[in-house]
Backbone bond lengths (Angstrom), bond angles and torsions (degrees), N, CA, C in turn:
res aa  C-N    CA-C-N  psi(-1)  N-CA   C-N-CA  omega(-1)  CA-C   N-CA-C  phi
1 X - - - 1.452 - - 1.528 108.73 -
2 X 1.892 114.72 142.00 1.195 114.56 -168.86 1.576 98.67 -112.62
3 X 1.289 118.36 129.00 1.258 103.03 165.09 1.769 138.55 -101.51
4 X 1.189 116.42 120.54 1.244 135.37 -165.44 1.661 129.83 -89.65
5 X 1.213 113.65 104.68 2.257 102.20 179.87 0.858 98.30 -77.77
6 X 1.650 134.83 153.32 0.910 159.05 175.73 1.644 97.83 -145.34
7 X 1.508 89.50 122.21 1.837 99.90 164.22 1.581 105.51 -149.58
8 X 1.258 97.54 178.21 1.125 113.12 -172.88 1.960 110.35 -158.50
9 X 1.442 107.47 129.52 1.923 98.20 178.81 1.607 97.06 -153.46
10 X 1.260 90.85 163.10 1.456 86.99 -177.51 1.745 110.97 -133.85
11 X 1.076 114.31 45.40 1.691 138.70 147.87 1.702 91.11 103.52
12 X 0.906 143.60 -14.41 1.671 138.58 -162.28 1.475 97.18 -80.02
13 X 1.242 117.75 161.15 1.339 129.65 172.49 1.455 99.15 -80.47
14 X 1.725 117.74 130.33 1.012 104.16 162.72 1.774 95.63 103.03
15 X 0.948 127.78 -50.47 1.583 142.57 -174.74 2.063 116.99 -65.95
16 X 1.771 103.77 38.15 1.569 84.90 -170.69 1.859 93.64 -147.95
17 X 1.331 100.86 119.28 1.124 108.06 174.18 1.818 126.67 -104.64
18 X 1.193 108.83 120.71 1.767 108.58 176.24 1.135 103.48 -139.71
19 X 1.833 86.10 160.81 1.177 103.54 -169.79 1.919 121.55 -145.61
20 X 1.230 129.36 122.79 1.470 110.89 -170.57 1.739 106.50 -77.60
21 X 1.163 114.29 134.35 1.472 134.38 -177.03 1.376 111.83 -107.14
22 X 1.384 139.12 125.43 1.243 119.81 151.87 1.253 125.80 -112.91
23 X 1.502 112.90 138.83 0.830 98.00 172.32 1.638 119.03 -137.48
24 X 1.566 128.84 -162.98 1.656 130.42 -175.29 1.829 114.26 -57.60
25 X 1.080 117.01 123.12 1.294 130.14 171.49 1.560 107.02 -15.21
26 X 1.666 97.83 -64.79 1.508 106.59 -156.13 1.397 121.36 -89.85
27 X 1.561 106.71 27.13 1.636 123.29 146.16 0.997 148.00 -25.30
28 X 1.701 141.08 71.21 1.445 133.89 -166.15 1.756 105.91 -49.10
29 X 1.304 124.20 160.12 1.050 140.83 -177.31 1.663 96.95 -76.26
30 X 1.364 129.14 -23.58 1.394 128.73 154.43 1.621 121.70 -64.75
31 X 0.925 102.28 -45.74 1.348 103.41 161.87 1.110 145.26 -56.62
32 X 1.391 116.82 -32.61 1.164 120.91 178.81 1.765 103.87 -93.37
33 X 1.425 108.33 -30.08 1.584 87.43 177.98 1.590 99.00 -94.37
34 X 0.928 132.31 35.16 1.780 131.77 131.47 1.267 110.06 -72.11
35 X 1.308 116.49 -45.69 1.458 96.27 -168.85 1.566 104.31 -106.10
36 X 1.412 121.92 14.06 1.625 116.28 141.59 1.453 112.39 -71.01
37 X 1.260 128.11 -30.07 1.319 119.83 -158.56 2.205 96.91 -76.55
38 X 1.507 87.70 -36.79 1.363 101.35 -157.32 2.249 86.25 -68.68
39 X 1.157 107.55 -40.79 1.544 88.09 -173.68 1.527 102.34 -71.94
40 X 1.441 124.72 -49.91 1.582 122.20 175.38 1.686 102.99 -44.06
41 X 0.804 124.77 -24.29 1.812 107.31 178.98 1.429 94.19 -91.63
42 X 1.711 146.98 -33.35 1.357 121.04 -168.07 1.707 92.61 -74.44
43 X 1.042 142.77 -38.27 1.132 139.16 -167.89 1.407 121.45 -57.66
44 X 1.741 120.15 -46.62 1.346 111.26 174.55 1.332 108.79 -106.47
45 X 1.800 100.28 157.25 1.049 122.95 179.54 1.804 135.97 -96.37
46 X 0.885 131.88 63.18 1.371 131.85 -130.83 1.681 106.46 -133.25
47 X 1.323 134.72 161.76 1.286 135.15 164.87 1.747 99.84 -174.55
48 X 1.434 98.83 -157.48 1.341 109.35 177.08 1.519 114.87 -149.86
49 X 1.339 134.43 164.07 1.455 139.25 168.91 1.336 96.24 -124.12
50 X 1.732 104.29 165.87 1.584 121.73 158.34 1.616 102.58 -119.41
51 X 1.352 95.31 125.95 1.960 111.53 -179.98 1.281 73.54 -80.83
């Protein structure tokens, strides 16, 4: 098992969340930032409206 940080902030004080992940050795470098992308999206909360 490899272990991996994953964070994510978005410049505010106070605004930055990480986390150590582990995961399987034999991980492409695609792979693993799939499943950074996939934890960075459960983490924020975000959308948009039209006034």
């Amino acid at each position: 098992m490899a272990k991996f940080n994953f964070s994510v902030a978005i410049g505010l004080n106070g605004c930055h969340i990480e986390d150590t992940i582990e995961l399987e050795d034999n991980l492409t470098d695609e792979e693993v930032q799939e499943m950074y992308l996939d934890w960075r999206d459960e983490q924020l909360d975000g959308g948009w409206d039209r006034e």
